[in-house]
C-alpha atoms as an extended CHARMM CRD file, in Angstrom:
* protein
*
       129  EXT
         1         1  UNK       CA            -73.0540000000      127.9990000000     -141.1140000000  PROA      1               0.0000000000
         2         2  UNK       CA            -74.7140000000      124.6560000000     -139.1660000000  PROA      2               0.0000000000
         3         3  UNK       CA            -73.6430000000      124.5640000000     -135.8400000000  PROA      3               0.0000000000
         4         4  UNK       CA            -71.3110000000      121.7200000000     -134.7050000000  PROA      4               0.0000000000
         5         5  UNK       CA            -73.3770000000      118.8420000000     -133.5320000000  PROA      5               0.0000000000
         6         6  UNK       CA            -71.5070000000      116.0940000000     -131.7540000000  PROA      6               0.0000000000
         7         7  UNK       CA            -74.3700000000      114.1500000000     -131.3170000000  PROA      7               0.0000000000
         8         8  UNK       CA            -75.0100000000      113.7400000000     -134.7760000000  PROA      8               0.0000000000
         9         9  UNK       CA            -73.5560000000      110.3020000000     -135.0020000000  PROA      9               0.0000000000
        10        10  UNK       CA            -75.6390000000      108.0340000000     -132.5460000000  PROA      10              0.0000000000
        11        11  UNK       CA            -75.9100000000      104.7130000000     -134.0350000000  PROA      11              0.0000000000
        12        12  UNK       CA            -79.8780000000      104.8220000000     -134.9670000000  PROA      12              0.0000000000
        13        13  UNK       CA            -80.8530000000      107.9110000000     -133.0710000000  PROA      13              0.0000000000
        14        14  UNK       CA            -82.2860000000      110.7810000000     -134.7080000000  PROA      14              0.0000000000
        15        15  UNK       CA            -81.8130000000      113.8990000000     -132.8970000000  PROA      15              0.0000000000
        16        16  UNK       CA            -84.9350000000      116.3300000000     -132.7790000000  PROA      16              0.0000000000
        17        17  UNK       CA            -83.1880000000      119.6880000000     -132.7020000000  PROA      17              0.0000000000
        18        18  UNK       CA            -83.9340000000      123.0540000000     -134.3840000000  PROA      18              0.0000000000
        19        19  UNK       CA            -82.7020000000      121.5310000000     -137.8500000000  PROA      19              0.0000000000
        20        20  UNK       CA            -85.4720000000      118.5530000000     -137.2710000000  PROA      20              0.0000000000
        21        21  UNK       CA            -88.1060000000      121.0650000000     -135.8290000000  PROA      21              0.0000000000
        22        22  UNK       CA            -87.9270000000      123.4320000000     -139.0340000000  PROA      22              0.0000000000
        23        23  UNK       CA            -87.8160000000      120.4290000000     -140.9340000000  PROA      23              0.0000000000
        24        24  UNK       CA            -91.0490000000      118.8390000000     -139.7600000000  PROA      24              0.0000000000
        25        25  UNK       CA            -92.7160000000      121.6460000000     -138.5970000000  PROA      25              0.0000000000
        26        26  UNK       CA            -96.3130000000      120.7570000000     -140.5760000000  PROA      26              0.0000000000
        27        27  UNK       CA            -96.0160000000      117.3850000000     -140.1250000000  PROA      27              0.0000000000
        28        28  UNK       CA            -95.6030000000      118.0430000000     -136.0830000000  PROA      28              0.0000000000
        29        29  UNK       CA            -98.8210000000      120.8930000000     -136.7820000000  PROA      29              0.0000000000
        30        30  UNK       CA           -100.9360000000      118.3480000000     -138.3540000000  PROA      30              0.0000000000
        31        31  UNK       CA            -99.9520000000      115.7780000000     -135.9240000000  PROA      31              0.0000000000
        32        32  UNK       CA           -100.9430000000      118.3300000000     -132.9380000000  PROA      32              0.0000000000
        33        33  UNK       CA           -104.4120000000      118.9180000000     -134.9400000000  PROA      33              0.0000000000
        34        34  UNK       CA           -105.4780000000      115.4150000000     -134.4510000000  PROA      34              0.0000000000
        35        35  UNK       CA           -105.9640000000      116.2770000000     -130.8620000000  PROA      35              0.0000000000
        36        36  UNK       CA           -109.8080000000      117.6840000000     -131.9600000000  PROA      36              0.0000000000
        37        37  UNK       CA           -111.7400000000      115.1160000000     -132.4030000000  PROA      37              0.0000000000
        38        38  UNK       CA           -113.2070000000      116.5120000000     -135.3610000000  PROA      38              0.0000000000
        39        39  UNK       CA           -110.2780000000      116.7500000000     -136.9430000000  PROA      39              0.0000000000
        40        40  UNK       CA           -109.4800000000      112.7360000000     -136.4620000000  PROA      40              0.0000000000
        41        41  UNK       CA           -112.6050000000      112.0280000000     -137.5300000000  PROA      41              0.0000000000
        42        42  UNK       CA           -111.9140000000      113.8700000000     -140.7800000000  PROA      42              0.0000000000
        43        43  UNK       CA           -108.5950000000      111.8450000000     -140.8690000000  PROA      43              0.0000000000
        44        44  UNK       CA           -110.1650000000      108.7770000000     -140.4730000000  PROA      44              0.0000000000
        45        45  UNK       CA           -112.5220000000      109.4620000000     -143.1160000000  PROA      45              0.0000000000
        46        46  UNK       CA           -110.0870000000      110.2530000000     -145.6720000000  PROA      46              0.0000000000
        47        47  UNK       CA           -106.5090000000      110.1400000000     -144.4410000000  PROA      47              0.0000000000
        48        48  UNK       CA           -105.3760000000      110.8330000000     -148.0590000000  PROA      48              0.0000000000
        49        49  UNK       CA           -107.5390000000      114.3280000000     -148.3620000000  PROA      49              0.0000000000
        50        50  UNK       CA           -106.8120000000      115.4140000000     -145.1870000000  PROA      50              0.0000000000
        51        51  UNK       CA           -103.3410000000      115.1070000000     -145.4250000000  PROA      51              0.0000000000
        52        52  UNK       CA           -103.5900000000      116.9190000000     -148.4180000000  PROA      52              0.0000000000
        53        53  UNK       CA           -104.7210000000      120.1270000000     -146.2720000000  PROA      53              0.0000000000
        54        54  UNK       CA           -101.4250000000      120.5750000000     -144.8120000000  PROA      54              0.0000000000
        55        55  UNK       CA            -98.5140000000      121.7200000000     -146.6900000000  PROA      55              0.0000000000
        56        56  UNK       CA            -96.0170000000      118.7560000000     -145.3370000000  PROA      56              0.0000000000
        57        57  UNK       CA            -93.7080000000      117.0190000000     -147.6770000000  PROA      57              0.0000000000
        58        58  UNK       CA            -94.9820000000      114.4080000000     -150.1960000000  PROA      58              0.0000000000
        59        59  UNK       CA            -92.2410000000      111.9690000000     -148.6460000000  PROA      59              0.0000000000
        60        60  UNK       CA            -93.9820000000      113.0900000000     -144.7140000000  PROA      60              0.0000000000
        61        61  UNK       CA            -97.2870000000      112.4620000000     -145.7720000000  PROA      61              0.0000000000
        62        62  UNK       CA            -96.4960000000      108.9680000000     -147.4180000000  PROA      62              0.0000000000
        63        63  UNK       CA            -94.5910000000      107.9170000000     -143.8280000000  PROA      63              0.0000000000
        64        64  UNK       CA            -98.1480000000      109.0390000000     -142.2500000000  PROA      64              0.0000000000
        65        65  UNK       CA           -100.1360000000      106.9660000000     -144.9640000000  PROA      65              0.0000000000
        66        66  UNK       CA            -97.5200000000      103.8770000000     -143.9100000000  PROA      66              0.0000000000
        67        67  UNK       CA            -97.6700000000      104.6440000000     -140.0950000000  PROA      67              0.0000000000
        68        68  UNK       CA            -93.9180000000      104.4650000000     -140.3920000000  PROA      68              0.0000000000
        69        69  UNK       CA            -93.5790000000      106.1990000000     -137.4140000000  PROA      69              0.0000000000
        70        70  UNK       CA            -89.2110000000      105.9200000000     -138.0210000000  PROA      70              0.0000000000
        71        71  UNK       CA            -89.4510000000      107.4980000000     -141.0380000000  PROA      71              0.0000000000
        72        72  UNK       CA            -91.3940000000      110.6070000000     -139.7090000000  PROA      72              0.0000000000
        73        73  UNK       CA            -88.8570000000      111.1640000000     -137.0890000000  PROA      73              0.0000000000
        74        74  UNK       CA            -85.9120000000      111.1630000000     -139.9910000000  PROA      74              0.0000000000
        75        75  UNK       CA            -88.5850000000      113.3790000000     -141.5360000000  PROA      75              0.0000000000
        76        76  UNK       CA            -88.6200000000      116.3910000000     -138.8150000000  PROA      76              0.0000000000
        77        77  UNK       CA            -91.5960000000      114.2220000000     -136.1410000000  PROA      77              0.0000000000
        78        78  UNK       CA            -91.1820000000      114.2860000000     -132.8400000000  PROA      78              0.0000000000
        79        79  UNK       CA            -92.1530000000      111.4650000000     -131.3100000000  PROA      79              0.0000000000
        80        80  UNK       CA            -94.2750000000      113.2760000000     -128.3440000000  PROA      80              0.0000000000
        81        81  UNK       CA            -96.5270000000      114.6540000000     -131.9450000000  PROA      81              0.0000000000
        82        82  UNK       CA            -96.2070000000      111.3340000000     -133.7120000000  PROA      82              0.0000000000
        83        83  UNK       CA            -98.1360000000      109.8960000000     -130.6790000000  PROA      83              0.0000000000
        84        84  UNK       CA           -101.3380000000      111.6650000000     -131.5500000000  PROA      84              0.0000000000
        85        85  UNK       CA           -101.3060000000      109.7420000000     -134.6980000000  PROA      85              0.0000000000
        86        86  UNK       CA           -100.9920000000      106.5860000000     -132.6990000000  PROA      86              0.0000000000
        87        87  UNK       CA           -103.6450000000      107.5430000000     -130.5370000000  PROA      87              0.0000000000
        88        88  UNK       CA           -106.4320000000      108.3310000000     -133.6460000000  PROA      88              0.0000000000
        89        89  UNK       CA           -105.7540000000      104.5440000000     -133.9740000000  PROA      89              0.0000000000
        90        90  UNK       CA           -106.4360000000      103.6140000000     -130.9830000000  PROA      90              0.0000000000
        91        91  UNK       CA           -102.8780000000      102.4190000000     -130.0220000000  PROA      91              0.0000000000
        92        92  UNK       CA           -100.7630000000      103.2660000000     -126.8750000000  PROA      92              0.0000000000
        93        93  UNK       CA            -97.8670000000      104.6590000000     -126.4630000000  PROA      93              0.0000000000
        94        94  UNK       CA            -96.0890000000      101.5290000000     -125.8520000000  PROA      94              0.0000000000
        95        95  UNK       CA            -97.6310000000       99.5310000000     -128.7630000000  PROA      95              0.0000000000
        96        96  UNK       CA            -96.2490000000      102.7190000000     -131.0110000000  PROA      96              0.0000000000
        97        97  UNK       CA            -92.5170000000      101.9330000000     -129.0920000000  PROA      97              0.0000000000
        98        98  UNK       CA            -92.6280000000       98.4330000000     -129.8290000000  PROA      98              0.0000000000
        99        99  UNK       CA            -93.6890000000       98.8540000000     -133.5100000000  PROA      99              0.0000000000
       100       100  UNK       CA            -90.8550000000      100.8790000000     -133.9010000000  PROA      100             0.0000000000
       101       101  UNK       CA            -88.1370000000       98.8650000000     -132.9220000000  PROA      101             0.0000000000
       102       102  UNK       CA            -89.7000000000       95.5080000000     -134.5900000000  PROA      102             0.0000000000
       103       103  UNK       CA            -90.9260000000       93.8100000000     -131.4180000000  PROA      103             0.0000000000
       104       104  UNK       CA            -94.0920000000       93.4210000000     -130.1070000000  PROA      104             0.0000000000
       105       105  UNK       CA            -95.8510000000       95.2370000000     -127.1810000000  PROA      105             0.0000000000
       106       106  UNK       CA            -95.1380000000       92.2380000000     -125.0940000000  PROA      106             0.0000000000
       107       107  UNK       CA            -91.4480000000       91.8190000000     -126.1930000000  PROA      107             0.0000000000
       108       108  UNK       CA            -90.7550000000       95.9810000000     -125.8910000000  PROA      108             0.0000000000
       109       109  UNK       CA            -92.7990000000       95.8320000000     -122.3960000000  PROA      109             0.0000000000
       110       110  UNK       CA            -90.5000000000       93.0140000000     -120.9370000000  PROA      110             0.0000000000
       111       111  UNK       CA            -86.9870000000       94.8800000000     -122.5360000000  PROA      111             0.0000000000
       112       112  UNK       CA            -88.1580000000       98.3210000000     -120.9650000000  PROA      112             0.0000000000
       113       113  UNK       CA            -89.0150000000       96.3640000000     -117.6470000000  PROA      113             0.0000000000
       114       114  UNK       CA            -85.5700000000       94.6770000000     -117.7620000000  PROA      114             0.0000000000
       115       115  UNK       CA            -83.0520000000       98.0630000000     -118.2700000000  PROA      115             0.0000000000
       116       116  UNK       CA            -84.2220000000       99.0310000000     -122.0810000000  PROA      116             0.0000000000
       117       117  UNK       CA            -81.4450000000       97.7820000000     -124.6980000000  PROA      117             0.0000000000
       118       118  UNK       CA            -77.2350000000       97.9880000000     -124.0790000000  PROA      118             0.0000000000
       119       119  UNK       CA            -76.2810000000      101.1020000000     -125.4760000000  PROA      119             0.0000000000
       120       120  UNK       CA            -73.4480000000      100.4120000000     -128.0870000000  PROA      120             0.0000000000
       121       121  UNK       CA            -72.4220000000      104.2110000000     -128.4950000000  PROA      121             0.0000000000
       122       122  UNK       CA            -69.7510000000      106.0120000000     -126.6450000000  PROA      122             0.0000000000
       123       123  UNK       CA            -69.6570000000      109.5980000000     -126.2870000000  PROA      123             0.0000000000
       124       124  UNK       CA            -66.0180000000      110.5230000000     -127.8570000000  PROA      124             0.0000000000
       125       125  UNK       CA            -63.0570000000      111.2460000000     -125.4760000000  PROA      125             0.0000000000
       126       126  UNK       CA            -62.8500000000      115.0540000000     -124.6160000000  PROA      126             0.0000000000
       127       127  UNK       CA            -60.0860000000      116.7600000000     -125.4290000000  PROA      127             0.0000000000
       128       128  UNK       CA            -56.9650000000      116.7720000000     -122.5740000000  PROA      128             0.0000000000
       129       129  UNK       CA            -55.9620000000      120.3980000000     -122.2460000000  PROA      129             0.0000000000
């Protein structure tokens, strides 16, 4: 029986718990094998083939292929894996951010520096005993 997870219902927030880990567990093991560099050399030489090597989902390794970084965190990445993929290209951390939210590096940069975005969630009322 799946725990209770009040969390479960923040506005465009995936939650990487236990259900996401087990879910994305290759993809996260393939991400964490890019930190050899032969291994990202391999990638880069045939993303496709090495992909192919790991036993993730044909849906995980398409969101690799697309560098849809939002779709591999629905898909069981965490983000702190996902980076390694951004760093094989070449991009930082903050470029990855700002990709992911549809703004630029310069446009995420200047939100972050200025408080990040207004949150629009509310955690519900706890119960009055």
């Amino acid at each position: 029986m799946p725990l209770d997870k009040p969390y479960k219902d923040v506005p465009g927030t995936t939650i990487f718990d236990a259900d996401q880990s087990r879910k994305g567990y290759w993809l996260n093991q393939f991400c964490m094998s890019l930190m050899k560099a032969p291994n990202r050399e391999r990638f880069k030489a045939d993303e496709r083939a090495y992909l192919d090597e790991w036993p993730m989902t044909e849906e995980q390794k398409q969101a690799v292929l697309a560098r849809d970084l939002n779709r591999c965190i629905q898909l069981g990445g965490n983000i702190y894996f996902l980076a390694k993929i951004g760093a094989t290209d070449g991009k930082s951390f903050q470029q990855m951010a700002g990709s992911m939210t549809g703004m630029s590096e310069e446009e995420y940069r200047d939100m972050m520096i200025g408080g990040g975005r207004p949150s629009t969630w509310t955690p519900p009322a706890k119960e009055q005993k």
